[in-house]
PDB file of N, H, CA, C and O in Angstrom:
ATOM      1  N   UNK A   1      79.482 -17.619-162.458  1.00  0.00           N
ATOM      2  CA  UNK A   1      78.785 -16.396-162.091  1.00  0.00           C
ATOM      3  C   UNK A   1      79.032 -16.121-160.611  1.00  0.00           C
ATOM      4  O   UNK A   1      79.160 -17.019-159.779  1.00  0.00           O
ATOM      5  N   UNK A   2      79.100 -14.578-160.292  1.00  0.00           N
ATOM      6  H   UNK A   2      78.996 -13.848-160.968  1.00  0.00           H
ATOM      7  CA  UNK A   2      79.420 -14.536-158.953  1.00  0.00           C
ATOM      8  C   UNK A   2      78.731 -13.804-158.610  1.00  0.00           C
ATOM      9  O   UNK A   2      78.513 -12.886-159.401  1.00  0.00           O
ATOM     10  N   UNK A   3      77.924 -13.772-157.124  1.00  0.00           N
ATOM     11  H   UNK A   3      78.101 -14.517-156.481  1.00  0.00           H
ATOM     12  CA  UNK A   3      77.113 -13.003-156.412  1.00  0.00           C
ATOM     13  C   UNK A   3      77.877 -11.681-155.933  1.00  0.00           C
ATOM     14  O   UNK A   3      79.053 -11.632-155.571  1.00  0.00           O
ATOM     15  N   UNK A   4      77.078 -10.745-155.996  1.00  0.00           N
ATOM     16  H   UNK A   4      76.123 -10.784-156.290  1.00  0.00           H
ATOM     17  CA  UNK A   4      77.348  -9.477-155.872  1.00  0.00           C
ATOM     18  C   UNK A   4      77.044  -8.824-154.565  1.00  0.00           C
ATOM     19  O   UNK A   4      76.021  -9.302-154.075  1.00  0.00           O
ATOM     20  N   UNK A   5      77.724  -7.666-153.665  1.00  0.00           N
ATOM     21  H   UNK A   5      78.555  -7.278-154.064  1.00  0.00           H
ATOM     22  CA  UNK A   5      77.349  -8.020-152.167  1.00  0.00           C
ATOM     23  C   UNK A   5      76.005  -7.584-151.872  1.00  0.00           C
ATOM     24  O   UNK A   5      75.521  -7.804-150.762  1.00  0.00           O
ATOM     25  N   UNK A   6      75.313  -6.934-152.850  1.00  0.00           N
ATOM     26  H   UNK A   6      75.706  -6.755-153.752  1.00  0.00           H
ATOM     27  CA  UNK A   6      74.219  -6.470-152.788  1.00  0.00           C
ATOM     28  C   UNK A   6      73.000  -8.214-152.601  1.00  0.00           C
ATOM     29  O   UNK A   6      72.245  -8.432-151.653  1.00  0.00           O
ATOM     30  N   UNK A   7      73.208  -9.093-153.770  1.00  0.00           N
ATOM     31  H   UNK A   7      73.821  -8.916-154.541  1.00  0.00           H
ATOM     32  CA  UNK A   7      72.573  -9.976-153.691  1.00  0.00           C
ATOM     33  C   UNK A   7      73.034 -11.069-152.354  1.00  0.00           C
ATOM     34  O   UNK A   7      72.139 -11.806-151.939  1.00  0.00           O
ATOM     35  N   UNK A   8      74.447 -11.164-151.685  1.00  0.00           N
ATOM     36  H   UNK A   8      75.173 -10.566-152.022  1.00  0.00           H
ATOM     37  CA  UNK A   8      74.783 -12.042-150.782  1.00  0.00           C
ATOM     38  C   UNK A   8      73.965 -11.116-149.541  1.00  0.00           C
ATOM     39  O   UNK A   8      73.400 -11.744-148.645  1.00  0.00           O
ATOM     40  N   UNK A   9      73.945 -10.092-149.541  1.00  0.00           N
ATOM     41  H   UNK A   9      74.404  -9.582-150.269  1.00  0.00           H
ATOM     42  CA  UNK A   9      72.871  -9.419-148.370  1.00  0.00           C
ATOM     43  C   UNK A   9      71.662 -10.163-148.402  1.00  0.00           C
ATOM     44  O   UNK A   9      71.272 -11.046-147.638  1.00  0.00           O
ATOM     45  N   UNK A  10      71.183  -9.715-149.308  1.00  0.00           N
ATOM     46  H   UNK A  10      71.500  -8.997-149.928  1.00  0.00           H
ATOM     47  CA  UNK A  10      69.691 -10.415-149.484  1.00  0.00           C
ATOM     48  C   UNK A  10      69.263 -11.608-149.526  1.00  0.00           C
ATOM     49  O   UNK A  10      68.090 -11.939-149.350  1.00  0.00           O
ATOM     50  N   UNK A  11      70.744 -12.778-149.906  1.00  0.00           N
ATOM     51  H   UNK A  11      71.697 -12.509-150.048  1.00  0.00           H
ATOM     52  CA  UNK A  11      70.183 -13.827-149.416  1.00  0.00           C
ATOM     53  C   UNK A  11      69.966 -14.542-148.034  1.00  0.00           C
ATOM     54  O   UNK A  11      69.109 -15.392-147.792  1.00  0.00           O
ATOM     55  N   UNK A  12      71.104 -13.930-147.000  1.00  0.00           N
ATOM     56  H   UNK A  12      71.800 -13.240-147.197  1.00  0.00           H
ATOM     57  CA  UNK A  12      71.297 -13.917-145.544  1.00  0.00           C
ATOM     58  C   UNK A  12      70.003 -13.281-144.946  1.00  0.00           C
ATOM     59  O   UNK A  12      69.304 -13.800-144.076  1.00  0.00           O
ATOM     60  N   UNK A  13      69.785 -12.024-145.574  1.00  0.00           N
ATOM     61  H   UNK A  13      70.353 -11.602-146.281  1.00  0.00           H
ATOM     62  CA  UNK A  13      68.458 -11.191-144.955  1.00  0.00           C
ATOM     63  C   UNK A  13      67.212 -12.502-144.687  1.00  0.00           C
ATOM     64  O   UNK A  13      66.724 -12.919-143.636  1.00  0.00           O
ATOM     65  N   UNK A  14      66.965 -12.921-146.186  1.00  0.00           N
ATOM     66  H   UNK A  14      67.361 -12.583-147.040  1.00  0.00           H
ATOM     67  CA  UNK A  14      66.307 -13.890-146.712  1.00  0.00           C
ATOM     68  C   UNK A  14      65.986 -15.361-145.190  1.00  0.00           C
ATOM     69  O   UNK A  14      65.001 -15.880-144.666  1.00  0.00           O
ATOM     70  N   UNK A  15      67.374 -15.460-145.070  1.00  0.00           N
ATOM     71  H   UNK A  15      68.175 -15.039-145.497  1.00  0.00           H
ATOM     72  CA  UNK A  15      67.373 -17.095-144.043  1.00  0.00           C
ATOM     73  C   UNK A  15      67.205 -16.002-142.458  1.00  0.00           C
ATOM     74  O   UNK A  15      67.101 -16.549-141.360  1.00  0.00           O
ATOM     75  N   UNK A  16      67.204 -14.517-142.596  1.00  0.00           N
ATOM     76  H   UNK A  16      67.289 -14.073-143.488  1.00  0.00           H
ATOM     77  CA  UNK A  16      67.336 -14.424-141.533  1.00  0.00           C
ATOM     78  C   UNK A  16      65.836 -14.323-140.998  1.00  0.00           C
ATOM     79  O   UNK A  16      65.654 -14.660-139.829  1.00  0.00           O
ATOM     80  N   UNK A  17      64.775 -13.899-141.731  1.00  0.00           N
ATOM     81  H   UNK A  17      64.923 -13.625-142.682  1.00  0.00           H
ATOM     82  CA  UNK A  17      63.536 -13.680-141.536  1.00  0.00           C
ATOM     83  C   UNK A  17      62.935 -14.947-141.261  1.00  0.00           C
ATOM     84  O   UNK A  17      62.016 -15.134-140.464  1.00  0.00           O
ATOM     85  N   UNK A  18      63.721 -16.131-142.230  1.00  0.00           N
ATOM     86  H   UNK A  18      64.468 -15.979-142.877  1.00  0.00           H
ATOM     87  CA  UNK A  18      62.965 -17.345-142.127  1.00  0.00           C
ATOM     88  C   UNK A  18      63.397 -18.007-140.592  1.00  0.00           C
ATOM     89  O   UNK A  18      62.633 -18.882-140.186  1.00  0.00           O
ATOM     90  N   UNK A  19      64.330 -17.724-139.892  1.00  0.00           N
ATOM     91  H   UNK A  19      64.951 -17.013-140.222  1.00  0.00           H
ATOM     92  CA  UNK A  19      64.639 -18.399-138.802  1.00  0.00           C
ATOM     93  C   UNK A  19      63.979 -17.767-137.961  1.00  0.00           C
ATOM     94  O   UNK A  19      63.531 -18.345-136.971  1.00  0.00           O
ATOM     95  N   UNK A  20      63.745 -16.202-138.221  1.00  0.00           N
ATOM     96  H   UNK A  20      64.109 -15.733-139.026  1.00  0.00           H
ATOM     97  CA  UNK A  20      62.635 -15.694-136.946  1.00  0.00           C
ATOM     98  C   UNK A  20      61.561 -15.711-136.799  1.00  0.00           C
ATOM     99  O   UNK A  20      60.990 -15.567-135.718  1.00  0.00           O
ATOM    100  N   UNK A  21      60.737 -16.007-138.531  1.00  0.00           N
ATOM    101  H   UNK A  21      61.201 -16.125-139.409  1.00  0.00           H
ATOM    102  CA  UNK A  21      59.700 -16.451-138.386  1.00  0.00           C
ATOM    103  C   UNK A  21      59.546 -18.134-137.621  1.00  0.00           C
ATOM    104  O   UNK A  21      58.507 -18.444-137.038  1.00  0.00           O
ATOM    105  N   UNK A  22      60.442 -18.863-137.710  1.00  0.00           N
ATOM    106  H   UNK A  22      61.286 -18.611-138.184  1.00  0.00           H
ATOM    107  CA  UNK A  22      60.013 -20.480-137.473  1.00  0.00           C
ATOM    108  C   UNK A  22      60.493 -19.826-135.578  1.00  0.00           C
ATOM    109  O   UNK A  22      59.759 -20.334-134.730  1.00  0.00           O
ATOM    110  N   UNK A  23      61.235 -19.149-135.186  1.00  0.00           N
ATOM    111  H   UNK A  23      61.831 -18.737-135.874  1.00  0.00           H
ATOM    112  CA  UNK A  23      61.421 -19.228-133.654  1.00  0.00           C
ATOM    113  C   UNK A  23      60.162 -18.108-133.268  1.00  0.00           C
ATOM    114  O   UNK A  23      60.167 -17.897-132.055  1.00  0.00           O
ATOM    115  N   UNK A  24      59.249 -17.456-133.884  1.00  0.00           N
ATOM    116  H   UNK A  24      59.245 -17.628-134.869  1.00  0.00           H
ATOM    117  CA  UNK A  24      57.877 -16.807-133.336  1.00  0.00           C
ATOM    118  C   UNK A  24      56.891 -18.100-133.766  1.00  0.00           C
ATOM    119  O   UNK A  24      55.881 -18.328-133.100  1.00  0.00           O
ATOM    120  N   UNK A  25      57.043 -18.455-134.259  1.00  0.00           N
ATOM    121  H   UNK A  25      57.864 -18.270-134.801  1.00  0.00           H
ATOM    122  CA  UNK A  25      56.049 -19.591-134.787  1.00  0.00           C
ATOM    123  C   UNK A  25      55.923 -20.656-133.392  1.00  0.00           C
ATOM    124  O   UNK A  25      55.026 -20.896-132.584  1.00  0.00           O
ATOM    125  N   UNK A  26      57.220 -21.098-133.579  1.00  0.00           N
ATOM    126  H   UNK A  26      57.948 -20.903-134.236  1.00  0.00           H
ATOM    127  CA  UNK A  26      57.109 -22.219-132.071  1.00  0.00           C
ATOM    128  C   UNK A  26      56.974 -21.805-131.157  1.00  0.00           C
ATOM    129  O   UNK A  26      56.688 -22.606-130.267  1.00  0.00           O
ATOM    130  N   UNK A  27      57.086 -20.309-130.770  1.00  0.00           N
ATOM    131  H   UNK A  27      57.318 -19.658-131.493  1.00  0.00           H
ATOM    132  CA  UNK A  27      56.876 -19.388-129.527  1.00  0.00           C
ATOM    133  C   UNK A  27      55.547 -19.918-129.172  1.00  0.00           C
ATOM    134  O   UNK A  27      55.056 -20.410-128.156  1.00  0.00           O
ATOM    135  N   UNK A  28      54.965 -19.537-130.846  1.00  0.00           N
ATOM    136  H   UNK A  28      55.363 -19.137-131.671  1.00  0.00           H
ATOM    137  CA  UNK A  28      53.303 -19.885-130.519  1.00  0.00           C
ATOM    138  C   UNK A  28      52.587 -21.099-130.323  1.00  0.00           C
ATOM    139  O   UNK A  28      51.605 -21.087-129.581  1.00  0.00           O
ATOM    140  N   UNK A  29      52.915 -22.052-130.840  1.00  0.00           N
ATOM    141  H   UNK A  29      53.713 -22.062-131.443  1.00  0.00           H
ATOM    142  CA  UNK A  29      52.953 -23.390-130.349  1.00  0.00           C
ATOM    143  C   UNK A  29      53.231 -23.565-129.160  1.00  0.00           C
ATOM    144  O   UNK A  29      52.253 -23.941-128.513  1.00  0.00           O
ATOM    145  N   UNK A  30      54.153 -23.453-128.583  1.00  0.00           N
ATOM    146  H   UNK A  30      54.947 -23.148-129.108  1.00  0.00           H
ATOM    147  CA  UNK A  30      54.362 -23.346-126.916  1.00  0.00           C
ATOM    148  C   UNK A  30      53.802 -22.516-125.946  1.00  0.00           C
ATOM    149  O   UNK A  30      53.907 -22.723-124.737  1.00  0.00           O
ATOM    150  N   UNK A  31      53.240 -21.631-126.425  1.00  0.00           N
ATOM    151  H   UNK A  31      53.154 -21.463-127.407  1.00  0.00           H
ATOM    152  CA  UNK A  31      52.439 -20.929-125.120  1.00  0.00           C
ATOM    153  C   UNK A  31      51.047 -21.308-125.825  1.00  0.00           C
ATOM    154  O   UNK A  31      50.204 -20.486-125.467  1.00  0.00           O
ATOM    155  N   UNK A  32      50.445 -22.377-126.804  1.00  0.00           N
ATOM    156  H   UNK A  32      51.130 -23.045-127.094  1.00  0.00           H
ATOM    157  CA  UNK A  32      49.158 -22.858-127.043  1.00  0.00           C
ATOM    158  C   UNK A  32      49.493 -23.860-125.825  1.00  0.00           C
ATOM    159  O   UNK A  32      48.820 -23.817-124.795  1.00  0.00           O
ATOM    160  N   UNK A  33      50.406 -24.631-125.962  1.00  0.00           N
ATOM    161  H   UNK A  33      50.953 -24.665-126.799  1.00  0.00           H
ATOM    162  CA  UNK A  33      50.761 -25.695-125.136  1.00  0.00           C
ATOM    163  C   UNK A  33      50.940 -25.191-123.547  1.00  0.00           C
ATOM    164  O   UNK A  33      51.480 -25.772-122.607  1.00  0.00           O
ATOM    165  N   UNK A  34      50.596 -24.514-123.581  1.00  0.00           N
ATOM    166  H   UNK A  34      50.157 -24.041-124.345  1.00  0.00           H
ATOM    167  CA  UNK A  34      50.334 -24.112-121.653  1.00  0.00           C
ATOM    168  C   UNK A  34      51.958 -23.479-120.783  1.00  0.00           C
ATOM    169  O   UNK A  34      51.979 -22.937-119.678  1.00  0.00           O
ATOM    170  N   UNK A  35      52.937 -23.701-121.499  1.00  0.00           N
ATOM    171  H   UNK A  35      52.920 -24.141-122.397  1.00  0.00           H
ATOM    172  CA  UNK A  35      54.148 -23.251-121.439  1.00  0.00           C
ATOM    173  C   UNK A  35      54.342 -21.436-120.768  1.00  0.00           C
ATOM    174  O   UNK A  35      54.027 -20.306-121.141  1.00  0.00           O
ATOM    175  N   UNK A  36      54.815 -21.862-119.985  1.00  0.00           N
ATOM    176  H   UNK A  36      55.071 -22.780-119.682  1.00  0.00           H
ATOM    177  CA  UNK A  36      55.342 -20.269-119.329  1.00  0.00           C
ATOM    178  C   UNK A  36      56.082 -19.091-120.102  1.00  0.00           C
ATOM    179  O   UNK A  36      56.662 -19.628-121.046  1.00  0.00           O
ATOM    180  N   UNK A  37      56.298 -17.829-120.113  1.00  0.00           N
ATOM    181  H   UNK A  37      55.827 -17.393-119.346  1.00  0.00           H
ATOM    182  CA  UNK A  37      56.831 -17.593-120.741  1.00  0.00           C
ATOM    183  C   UNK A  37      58.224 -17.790-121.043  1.00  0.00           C
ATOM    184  O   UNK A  37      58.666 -18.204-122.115  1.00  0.00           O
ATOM    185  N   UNK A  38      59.033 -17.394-119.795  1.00  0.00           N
ATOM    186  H   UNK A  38      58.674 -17.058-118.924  1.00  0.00           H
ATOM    187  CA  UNK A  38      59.945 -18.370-119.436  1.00  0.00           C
ATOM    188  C   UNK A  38      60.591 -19.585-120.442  1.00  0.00           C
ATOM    189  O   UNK A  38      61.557 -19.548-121.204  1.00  0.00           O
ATOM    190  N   UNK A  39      59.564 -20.760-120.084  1.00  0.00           N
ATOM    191  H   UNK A  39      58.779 -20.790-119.464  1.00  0.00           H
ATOM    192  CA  UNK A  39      60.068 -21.644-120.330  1.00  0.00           C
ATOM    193  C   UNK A  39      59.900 -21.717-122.205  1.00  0.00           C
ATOM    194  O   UNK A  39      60.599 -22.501-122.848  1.00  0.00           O
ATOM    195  N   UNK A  40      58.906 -20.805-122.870  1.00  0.00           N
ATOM    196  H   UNK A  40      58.339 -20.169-122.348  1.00  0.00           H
ATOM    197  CA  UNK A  40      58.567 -20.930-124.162  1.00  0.00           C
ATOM    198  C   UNK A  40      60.391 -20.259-124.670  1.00  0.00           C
ATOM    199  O   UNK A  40      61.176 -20.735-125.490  1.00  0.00           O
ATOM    200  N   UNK A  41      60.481 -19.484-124.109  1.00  0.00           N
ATOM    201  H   UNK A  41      59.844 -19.098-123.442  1.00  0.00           H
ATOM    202  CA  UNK A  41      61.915 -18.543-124.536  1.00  0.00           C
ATOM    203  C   UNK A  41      62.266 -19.678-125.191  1.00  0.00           C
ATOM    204  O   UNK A  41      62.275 -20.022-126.373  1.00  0.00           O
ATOM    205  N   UNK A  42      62.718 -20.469-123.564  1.00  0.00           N
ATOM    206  H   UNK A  42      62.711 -20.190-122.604  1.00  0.00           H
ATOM    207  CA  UNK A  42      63.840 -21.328-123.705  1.00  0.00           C
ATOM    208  C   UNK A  42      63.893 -22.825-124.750  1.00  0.00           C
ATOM    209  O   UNK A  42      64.762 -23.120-125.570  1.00  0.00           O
ATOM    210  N   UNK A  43      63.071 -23.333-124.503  1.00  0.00           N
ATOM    211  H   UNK A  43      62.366 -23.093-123.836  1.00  0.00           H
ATOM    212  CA  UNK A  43      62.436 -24.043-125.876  1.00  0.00           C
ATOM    213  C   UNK A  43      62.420 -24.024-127.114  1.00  0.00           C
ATOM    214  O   UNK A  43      62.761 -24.970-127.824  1.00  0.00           O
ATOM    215  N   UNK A  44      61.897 -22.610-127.621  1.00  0.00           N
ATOM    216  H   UNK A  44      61.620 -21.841-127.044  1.00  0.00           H
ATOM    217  CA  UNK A  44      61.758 -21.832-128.723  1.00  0.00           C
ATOM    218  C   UNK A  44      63.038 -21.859-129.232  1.00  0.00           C
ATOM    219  O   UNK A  44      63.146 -22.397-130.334  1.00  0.00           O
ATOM    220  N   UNK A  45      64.233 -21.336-128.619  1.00  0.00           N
ATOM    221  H   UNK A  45      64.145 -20.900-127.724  1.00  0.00           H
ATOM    222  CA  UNK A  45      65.355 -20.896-129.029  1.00  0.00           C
ATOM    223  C   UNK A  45      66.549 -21.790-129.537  1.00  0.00           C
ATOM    224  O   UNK A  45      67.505 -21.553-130.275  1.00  0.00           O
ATOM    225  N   UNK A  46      66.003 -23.232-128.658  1.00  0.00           N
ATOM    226  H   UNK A  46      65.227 -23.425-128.058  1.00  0.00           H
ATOM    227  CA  UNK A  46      67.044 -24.784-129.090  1.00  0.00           C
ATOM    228  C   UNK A  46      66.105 -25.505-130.186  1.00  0.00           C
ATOM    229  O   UNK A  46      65.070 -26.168-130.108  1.00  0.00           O
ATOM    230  N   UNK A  47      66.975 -25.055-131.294  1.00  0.00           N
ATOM    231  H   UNK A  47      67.816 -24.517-131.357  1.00  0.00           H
ATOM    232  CA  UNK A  47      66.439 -26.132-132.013  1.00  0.00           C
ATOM    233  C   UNK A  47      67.033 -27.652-131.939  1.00  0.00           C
ATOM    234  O   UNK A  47      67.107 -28.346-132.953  1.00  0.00           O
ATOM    235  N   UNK A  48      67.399 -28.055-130.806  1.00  0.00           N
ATOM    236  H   UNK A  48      67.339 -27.491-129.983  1.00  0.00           H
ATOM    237  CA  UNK A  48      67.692 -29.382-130.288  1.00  0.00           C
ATOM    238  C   UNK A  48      66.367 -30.150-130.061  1.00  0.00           C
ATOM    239  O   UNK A  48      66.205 -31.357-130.238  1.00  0.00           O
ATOM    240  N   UNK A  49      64.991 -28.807-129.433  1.00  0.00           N
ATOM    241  H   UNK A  49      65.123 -27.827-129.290  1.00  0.00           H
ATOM    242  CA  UNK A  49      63.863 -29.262-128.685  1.00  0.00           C
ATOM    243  C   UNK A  49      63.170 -30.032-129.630  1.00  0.00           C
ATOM    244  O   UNK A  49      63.385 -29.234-130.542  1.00  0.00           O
ATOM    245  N   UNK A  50      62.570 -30.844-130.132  1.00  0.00           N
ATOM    246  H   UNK A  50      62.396 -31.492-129.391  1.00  0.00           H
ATOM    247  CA  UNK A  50      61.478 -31.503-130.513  1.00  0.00           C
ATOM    248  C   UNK A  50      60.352 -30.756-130.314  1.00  0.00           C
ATOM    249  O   UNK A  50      60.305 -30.400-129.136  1.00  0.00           O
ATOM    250  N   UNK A  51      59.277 -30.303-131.058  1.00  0.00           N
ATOM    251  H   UNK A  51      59.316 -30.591-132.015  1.00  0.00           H
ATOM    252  CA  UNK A  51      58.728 -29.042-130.614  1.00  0.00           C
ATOM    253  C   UNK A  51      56.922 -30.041-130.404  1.00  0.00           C
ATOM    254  O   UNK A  51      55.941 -29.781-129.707  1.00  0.00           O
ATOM    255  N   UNK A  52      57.222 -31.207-131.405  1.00  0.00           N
ATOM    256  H   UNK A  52      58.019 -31.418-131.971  1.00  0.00           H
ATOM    257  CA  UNK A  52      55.891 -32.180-131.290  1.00  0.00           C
ATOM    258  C   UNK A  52      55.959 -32.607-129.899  1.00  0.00           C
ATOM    259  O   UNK A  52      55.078 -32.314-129.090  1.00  0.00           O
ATOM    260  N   UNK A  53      57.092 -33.362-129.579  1.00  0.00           N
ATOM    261  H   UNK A  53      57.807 -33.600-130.236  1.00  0.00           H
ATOM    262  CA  UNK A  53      57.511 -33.521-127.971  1.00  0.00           C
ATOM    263  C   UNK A  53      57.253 -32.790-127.009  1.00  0.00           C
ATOM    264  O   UNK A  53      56.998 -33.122-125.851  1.00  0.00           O
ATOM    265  N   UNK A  54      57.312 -31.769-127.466  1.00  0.00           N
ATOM    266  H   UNK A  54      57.519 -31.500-128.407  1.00  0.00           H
ATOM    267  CA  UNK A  54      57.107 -30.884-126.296  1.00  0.00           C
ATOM    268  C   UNK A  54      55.383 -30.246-126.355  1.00  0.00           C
ATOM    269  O   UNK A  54      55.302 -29.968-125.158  1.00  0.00           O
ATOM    270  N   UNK A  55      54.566 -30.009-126.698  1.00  0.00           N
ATOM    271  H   UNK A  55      54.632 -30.234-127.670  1.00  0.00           H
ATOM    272  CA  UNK A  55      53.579 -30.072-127.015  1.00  0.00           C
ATOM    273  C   UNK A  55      52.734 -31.555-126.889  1.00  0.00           C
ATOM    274  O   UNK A  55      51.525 -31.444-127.088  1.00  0.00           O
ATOM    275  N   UNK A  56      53.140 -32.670-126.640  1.00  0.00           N
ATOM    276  H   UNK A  56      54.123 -32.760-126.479  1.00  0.00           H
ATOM    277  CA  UNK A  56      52.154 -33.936-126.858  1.00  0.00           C
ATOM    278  C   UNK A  56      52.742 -34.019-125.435  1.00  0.00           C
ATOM    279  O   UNK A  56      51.769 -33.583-124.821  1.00  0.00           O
ATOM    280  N   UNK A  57      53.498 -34.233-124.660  1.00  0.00           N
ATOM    281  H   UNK A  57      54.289 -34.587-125.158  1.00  0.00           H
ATOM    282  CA  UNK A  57      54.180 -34.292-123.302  1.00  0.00           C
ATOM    283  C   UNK A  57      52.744 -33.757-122.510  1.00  0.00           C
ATOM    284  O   UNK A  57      51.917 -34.501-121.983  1.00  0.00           O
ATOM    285  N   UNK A  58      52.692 -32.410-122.571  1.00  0.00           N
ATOM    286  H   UNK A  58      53.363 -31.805-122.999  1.00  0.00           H
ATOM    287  CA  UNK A  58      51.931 -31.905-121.352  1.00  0.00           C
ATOM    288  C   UNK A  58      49.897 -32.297-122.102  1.00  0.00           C
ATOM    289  O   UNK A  58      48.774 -32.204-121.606  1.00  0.00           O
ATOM    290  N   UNK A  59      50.368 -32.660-123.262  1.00  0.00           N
ATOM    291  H   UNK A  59      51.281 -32.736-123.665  1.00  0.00           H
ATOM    292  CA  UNK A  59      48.523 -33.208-123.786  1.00  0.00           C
ATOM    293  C   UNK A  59      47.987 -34.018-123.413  1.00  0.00           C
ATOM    294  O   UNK A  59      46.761 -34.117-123.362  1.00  0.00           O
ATOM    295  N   UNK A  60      49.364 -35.347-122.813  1.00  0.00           N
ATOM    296  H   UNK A  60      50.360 -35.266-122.855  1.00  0.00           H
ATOM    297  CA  UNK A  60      49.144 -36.328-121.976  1.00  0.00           C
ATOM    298  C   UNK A  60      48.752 -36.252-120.553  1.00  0.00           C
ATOM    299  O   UNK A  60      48.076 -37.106-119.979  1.00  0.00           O
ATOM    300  N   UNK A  61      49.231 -35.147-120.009  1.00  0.00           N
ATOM    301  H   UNK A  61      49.780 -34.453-120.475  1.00  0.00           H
ATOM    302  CA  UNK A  61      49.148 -34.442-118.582  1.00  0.00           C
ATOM    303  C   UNK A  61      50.777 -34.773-118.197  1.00  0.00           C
ATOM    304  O   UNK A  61      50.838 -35.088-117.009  1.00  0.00           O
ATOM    305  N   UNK A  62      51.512 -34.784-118.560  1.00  0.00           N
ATOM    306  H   UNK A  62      51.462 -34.528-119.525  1.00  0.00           H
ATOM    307  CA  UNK A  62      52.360 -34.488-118.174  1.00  0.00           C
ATOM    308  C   UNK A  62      52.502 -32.851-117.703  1.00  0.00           C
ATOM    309  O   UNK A  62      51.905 -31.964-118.313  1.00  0.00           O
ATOM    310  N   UNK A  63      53.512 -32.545-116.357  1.00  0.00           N
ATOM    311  H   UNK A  63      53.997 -33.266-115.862  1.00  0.00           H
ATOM    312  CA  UNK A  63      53.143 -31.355-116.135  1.00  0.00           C
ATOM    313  C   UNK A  63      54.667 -30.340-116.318  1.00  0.00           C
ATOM    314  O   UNK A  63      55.860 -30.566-116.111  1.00  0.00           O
ATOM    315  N   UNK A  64      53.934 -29.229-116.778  1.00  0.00           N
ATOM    316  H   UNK A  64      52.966 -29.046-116.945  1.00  0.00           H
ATOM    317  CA  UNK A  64      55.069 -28.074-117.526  1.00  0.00           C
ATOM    318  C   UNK A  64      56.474 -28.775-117.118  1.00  0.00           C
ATOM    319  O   UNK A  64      57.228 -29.396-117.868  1.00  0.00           O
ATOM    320  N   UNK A  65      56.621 -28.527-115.810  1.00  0.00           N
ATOM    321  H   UNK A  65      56.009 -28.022-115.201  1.00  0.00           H
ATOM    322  CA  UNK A  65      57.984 -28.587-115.026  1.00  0.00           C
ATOM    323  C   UNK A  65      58.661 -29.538-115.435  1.00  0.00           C
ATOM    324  O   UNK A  65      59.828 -29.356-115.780  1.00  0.00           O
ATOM    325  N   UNK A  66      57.884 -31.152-115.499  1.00  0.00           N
ATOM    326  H   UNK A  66      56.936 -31.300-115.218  1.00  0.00           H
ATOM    327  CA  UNK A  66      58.589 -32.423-116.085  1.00  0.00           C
ATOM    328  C   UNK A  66      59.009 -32.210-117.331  1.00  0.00           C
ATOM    329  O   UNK A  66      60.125 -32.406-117.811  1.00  0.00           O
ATOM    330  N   UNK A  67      57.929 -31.748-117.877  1.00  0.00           N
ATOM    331  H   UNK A  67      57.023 -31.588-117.487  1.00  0.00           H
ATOM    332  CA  UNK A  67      58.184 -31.859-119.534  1.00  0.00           C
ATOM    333  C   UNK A  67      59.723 -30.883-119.805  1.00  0.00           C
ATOM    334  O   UNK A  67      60.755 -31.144-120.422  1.00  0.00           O
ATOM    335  N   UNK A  68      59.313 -29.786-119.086  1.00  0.00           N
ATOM    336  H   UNK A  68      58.475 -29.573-118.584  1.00  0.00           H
ATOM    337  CA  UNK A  68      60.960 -29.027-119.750  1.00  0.00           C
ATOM    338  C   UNK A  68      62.345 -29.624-119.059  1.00  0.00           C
ATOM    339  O   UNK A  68      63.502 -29.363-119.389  1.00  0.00           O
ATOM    340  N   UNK A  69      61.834 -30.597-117.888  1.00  0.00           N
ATOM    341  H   UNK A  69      60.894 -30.809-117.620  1.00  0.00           H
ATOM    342  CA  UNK A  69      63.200 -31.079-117.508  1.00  0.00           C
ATOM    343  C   UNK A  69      63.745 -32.459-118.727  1.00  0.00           C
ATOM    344  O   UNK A  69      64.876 -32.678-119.163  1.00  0.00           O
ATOM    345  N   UNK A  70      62.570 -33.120-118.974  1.00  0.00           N
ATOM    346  H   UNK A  70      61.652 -32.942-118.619  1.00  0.00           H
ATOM    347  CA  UNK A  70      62.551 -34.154-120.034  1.00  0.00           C
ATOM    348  C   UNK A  70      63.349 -33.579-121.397  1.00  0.00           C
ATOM    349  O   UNK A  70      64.425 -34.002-121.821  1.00  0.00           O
ATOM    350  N   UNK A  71      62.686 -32.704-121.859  1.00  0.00           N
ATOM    351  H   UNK A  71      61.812 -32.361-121.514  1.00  0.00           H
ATOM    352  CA  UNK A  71      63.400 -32.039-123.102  1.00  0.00           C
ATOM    353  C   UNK A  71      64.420 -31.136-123.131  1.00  0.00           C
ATOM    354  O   UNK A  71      64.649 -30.643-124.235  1.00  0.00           O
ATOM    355  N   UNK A  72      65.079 -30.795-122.234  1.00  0.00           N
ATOM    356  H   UNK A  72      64.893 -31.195-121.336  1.00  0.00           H
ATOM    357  CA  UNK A  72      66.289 -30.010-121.925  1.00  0.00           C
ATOM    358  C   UNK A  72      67.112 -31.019-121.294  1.00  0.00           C
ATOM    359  O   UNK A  72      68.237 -30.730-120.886  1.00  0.00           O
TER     360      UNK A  72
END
């Protein structure tokens, strides 16, 4: 069976909503976490970041500046 371009749209559409929902999602997680805006961008956008890491970092008192040099 072969997908039709109507359905290969919709499944891309599909992963595309889901990746912008999970990069507004951690937006929000990171500016709960005291994060600048700035620095939430930048965070938000690598999914390299550890997003628990980055959030338990500054819960400890670690402060903004360390933490994004730590995780970047």
């Amino acid at each position: 069976m072969s997908l039709t371009t109507a359905q290969i749209e919709s499944i891309n559409d599909a992963a595309e909503n889901e990746k912008d929902r999970v990069f507004f999602w951690r937006c929000d997680e990171l500016r709960r976490a005291g994060y600048s805006f700035r620095d939430v961008l930048l965070l938000a956008i690598s999914d390299d970041v550890d997003l628990h890491l980055a959030i338990d970092l500054p819960a400890r008192g670690c402060p903004h500046d360390t933490a994004l040099r730590i995780l970047a």
